[in-house]
C-alpha positions in Angstrom: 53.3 60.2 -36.6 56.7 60.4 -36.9 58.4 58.4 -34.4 59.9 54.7 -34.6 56.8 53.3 -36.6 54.1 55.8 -37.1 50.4 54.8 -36.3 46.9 55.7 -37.6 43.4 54.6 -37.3 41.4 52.9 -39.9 38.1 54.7 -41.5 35.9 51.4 -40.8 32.5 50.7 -39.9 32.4 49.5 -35.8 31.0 46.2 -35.7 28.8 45.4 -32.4 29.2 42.1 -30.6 26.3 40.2 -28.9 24.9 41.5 -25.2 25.8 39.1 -22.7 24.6 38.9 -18.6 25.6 36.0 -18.2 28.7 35.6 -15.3 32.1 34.5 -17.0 34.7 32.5 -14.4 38.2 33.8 -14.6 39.7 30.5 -14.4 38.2 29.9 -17.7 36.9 33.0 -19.8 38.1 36.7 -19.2 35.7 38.7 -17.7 35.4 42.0 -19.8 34.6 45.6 -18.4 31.1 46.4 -20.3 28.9 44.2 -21.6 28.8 45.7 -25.0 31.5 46.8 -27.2 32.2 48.6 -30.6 35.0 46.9 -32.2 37.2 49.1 -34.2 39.9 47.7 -37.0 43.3 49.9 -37.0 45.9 50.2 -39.2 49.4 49.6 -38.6 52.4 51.3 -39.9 55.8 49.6 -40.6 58.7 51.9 -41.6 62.0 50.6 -43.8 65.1 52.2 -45.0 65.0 52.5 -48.9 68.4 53.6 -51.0 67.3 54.7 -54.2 70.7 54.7 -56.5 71.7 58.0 -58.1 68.9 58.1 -60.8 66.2 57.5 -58.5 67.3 60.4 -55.8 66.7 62.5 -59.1 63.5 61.1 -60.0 62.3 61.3 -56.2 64.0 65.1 -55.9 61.6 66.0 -58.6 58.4 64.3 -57.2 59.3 66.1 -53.9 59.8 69.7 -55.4 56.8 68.8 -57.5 54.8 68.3 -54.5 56.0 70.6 -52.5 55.4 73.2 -55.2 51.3 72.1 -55.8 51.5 72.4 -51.8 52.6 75.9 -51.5 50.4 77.0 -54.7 46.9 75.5 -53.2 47.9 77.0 -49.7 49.0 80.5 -51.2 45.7 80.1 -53.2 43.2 79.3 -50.3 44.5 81.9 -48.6 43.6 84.8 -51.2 40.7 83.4 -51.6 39.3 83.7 -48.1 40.6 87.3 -47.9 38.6 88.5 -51.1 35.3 86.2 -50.7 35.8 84.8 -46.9 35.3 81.4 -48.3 37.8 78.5 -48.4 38.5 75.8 -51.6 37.4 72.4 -51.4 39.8 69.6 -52.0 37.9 68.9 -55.5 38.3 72.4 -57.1 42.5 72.0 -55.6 42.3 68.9 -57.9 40.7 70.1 -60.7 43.1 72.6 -60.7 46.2 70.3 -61.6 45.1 69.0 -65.7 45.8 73.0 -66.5 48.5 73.5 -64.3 50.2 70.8 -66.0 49.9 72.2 -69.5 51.5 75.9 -68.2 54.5 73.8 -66.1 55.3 70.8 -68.0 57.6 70.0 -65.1 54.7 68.5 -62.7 54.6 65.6 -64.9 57.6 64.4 -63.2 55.4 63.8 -60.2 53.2 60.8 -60.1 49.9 62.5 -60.6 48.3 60.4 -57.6 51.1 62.1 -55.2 50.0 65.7 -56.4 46.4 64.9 -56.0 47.2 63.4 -52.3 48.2 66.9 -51.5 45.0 68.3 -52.2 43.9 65.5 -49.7 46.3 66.7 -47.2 45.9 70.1 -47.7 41.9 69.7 -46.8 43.0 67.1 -43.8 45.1 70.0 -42.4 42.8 72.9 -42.7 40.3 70.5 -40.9 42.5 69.8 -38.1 43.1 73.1 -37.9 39.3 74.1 -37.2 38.9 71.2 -34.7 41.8 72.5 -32.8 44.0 70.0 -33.0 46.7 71.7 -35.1 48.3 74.6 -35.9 47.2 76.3 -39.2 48.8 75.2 -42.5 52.2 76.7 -43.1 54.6 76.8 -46.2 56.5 74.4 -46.8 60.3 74.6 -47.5 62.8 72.8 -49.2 65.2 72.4 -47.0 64.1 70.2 -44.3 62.4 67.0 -44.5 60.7 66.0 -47.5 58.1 63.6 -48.5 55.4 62.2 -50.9 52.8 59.8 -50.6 51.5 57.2 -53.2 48.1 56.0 -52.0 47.8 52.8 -54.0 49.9 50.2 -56.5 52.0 50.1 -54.2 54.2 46.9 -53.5 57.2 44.2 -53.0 59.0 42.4 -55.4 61.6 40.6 -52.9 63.6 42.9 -51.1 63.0 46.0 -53.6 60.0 47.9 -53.5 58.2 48.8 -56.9 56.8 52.6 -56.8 54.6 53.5 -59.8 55.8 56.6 -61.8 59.3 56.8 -62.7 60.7 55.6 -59.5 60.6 52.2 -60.0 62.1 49.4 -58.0 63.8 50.8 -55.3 65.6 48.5 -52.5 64.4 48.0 -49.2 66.1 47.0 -46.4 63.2 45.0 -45.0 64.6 44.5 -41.1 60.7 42.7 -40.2 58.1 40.9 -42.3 54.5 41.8 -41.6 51.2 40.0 -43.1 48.3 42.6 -44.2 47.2 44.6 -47.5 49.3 47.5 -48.3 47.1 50.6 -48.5 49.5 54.1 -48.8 53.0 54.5 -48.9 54.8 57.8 -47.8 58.5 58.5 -49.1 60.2 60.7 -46.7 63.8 62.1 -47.4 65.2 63.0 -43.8 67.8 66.2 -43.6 70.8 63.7 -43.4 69.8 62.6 -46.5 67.9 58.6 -45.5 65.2 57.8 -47.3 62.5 55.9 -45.4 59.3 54.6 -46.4 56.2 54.2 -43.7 53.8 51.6 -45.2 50.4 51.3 -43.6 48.9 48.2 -44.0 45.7 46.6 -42.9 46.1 43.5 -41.2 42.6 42.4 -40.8 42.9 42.6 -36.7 41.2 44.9 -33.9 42.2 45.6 -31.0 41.2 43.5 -27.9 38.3 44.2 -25.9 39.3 45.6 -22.5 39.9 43.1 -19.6 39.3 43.6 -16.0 40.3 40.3 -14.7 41.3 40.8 -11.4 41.7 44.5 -11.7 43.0 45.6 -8.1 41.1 48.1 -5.6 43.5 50.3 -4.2 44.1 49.0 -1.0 45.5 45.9 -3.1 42.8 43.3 -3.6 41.8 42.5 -6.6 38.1 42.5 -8.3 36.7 40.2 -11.0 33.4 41.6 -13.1 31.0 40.5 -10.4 33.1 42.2 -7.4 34.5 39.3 -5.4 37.6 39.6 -4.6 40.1 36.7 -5.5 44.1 36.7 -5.4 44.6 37.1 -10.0 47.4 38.7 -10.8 46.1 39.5 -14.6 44.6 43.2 -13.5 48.0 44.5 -12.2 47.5 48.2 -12.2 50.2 50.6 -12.3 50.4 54.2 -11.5 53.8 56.1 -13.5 55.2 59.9 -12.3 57.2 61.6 -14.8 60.3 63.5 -13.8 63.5 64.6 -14.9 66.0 63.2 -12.4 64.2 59.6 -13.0 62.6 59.8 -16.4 59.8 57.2 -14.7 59.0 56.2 -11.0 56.3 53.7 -11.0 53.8 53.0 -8.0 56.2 49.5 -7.3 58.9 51.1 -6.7 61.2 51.1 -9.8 62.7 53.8 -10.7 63.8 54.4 -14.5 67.0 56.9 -14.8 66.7 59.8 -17.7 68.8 58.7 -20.3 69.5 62.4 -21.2 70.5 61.5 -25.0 70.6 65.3 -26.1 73.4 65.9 -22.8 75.5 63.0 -24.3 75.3 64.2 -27.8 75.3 67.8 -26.8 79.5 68.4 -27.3 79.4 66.6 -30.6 76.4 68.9 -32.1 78.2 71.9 -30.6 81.9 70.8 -32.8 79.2 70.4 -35.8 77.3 73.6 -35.7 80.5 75.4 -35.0 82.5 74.2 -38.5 79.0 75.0 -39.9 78.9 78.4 -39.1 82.5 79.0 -40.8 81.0 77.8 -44.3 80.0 79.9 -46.7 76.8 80.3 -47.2 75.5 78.4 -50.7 78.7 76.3 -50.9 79.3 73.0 -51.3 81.0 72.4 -48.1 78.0 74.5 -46.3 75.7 71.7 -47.5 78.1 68.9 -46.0 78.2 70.4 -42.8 74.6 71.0 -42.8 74.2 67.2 -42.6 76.8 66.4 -40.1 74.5 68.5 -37.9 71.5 66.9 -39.4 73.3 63.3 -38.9 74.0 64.1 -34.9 69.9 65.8 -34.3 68.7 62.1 -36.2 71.2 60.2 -33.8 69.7 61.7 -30.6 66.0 61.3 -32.1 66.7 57.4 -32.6 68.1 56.9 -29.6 65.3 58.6 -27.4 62.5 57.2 -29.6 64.4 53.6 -29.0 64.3 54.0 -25.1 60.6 55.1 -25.5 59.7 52.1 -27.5 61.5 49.3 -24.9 60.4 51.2 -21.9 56.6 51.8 -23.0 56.3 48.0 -24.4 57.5 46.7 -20.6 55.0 48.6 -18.8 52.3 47.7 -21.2 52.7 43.7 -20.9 53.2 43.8 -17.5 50.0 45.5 -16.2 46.5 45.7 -17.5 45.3 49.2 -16.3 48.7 52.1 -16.9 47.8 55.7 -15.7 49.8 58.4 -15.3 49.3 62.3 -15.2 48.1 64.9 -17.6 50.8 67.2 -18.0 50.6 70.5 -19.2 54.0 70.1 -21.0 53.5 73.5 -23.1 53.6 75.3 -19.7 56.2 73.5 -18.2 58.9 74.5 -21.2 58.3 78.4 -20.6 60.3 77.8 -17.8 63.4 78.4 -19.5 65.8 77.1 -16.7 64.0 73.7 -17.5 63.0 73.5 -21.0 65.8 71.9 -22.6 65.6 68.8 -20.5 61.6 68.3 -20.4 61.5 68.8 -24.4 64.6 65.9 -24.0 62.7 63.9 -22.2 60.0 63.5 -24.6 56.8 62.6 -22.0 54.2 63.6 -24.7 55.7 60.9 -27.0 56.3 58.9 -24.3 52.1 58.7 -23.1 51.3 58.2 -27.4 53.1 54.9 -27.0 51.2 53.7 -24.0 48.3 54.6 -25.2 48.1 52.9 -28.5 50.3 50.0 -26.7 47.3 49.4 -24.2 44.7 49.6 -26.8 46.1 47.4 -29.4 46.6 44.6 -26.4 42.5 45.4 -24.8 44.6 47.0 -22.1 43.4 50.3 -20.1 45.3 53.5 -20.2 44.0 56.5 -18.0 45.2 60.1 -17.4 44.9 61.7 -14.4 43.9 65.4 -14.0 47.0 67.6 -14.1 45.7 68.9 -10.7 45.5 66.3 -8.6 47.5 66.7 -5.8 49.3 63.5 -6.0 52.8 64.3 -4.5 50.9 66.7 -1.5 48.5 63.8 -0.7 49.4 60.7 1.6 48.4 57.3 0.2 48.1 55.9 3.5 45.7 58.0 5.5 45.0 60.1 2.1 45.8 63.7 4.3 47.0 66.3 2.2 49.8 68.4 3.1 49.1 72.9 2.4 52.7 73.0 0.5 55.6 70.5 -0.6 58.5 72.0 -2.0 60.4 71.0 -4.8 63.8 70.2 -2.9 61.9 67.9 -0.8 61.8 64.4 -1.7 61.3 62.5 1.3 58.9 63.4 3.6 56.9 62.7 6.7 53.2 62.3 7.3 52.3 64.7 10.2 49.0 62.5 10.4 50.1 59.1 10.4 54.0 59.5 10.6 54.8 57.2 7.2 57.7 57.8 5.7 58.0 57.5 2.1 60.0 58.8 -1.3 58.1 61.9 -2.8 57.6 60.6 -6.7 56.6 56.9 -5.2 53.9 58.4 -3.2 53.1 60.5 -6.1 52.6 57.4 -8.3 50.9 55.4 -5.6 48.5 58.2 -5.8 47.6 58.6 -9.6 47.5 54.8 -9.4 44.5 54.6 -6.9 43.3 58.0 -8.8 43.1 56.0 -11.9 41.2 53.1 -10.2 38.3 55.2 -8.6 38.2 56.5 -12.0 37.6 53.1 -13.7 34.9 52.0 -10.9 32.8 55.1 -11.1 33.3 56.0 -15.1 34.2 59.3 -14.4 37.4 61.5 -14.3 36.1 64.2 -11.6 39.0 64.4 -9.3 37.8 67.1 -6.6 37.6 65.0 -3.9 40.4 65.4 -1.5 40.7 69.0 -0.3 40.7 71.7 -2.6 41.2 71.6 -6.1 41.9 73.9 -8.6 39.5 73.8 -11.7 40.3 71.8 -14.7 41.7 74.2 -17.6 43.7 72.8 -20.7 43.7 69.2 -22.1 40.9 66.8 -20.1 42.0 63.7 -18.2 41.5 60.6 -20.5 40.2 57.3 -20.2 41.4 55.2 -22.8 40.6 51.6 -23.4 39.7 49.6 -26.7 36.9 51.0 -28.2 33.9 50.8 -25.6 30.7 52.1 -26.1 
């Protein structure tokens, strides 16, 4: 994923730990939320700024046209294929394919020839996703843009320079963290301001931890340990989070986080930028400069917002043990044109990722609530549900039993509580105050460290 350090699962076997029934005491032992888990490893990624010198921006211009090239062609090729037999290619015969593609262009043996075959990899990957539903279907790819090859072994440091095999060579690394772990692919990406990064996933040798429920707190406040007394721990803090525009966070403790709004700030700046761009001629030199100003300002804004993300999702994570927050349907929400600009700003999607593989990584819980749950219409006091609430009103009054409150607190409050019926019962049904409309979309989630 492309954010500040981009993440992925390992392909491991799950290893089982021993049944126990036996009662653990909090004061000594955490008490865990089943009694028998599935432990998976996961990788991690760590991404560094490289700056190749002039030879190897030639060398690594190649290997990404190269690529890029044997991308296109396979793609290109599938397709014809399934119109004339209604079959696809497999990732072997995309391979096989490359020993006499290199006799007719001599110029793919600039690439290293693991690259090209990792695009046959990627190539199948993506057609996979694609018939699971979880992406889009493969498209061309262009070379303007960003650009980027991946070397999936011999791969590694030499002090503060990174050796790539091929005709790359040592290229220097700005290495800002040191992290302990096996190397196991490396991608080079060339952003459109013209950085080179390089996102190294690395086993570490560690899974995630087990899911603890220490003191996890009902929702009148109390807390539970695993056998159901209730005692006064403060390690299950549980926190419910709405997402909004004016605040970017409300939390169900009352803190409010503003919205940073980093595309407003840097809005007049990219405005001056696309405007000289626009007066260049097209093909020129000077076009090309322009084109990344503009491409410096859009990788400005996307550091900056993925920064706040990162601080803001690493607080809520260490401070509680069970993080919910709402299912949005954020793909809806941007065809209102009047709002789109500042929900794609605010970045919620992104925002959820991080708390999700946050929480799992540390054995912590992170649930999504139905989409449809009336949180903001529901009191958390007397749990009466209002007919209508209207946007413009963010302090209202209980008609049932006259409480007070803020709009998007009360709305937190609620998906907090939501979340912890959830956990006690093992299920995400959420009809069960009033009326509510049918699931449709993306499911609510329960996510925790791998639990059978």
């Amino acid at each position: 994923m492309g954010r500040g350090f981009s993440r992925g699962e390992v392909i491991r076997p799950r290893v089982p730990l021993k049944n126990t029934d036996q009662h653990i005491d909090n004061s000594q032992k955490p008490c865990y939320h089943s009694y028998s888990f599935l432990i998976t490893l996961m990788d991690k990624a760590y991404k560094f700024r490289l700056k190749p010198n002039t030879e190897q921006e030639i060398a690594l211009a190649k290997s990404f046209g190269c690529c890029r090239w044997f991308w296109n062609y396979s793609l290109n090729l599938c397709q014809e294929t399934y119109k004339t037999t209604g079959k696809g290619l497999t990732r072997n015969y995309i391979q096989g394919l490359l020993p006499s593609l290199k006799k007719e262009y001599e110029w793919l043996t600039d690439a290293y020839s693991q690259c090209l075959q990792v695009v046959a990899l990627n190539l199948s990957q993506a057609y996979q996703n694609f018939f699971e539903k979880r992406a889009r279907l493969p498209r061309f790819k262009s070379k303007h843009g960003k650009q980027s090859i991946s070397y999936p072994a011999k791969v590694k440091f030499e002090g503060d320079y990174l050796k790539l095999p091929g005709k790359v060579g040592l290229v220097y690394c700005v290495r800002h963290r040191e992290f302990a772990g096996t190397i196991k692919t490396v991608t080079i990406s060339k952003n459109p301001d013209g950085k080179y990064y390089a996102s190294i996933l690395v086993d570490d040798g560690q899974s995630p931890l087990p899911p603890l429920i220490r003191g996890v707190p009902k929702a009148g406040g109390s807390t539970l340990n695993q056998g159901g007394d209730e005692d006064g721990g403060i390690d299950g803090k549980a926190i419910g989070i709405d997402l909004g525009l004016n605040h970017f966070a409300i939390t169900s403790n009352g803190s409010k986080y503003d919205n940073p709004k980093h595309f407003a700030k840097h809005q007049r700046n990219l405005k001056r930028k696309q405007q000289k761009l626009s007066r260049k001629k097209e093909g020129s030199n000077n076009r090309q400069k322009a084109r990344r100003k503009v491409a410096k300002v859009h990788s400005k804004i996307s550091r900056c917002r993925e920064d706040f993300l990162h601080k803001l999702s690493r607080k809520i994570v260490n401070e509680n043990q069970v993080i919910a927050v709402e299912n949005l349907n954020v793909k809806a929400m941007v065809r209102n044109h009047n709002l789109a600009k500042a929900i794609s700003d605010c970045s919620w999607g992104m925002f959820c990722t991080m708390l999700k593989y946050k929480a799992e990584w540390q054995g912590k819980t992170y649930i999504e609530v139905d989409r449809f749950f009336p949180s903001s219409k529901t009191c958390h006091v007397c749990l009466n549900q209002v007919g209508s609430l209207s946007l413009d009103m963010r302090i209202w009054t209980c008609e049932h039993c006259q409480t007070t409150y803020d709009r998007d607190i009360n709305a937190a409050i609620n998906i907090r509580d939501e979340s912890l019926r959830i956990l006690s019962l093992g299920t995400s049904d959420t009809a069960y105050r009033g009326d509510v409309r049918p699931k449709a979309g993306r499911k609510s989630v329960l996510r925790q460290s791998p639990v059978k």
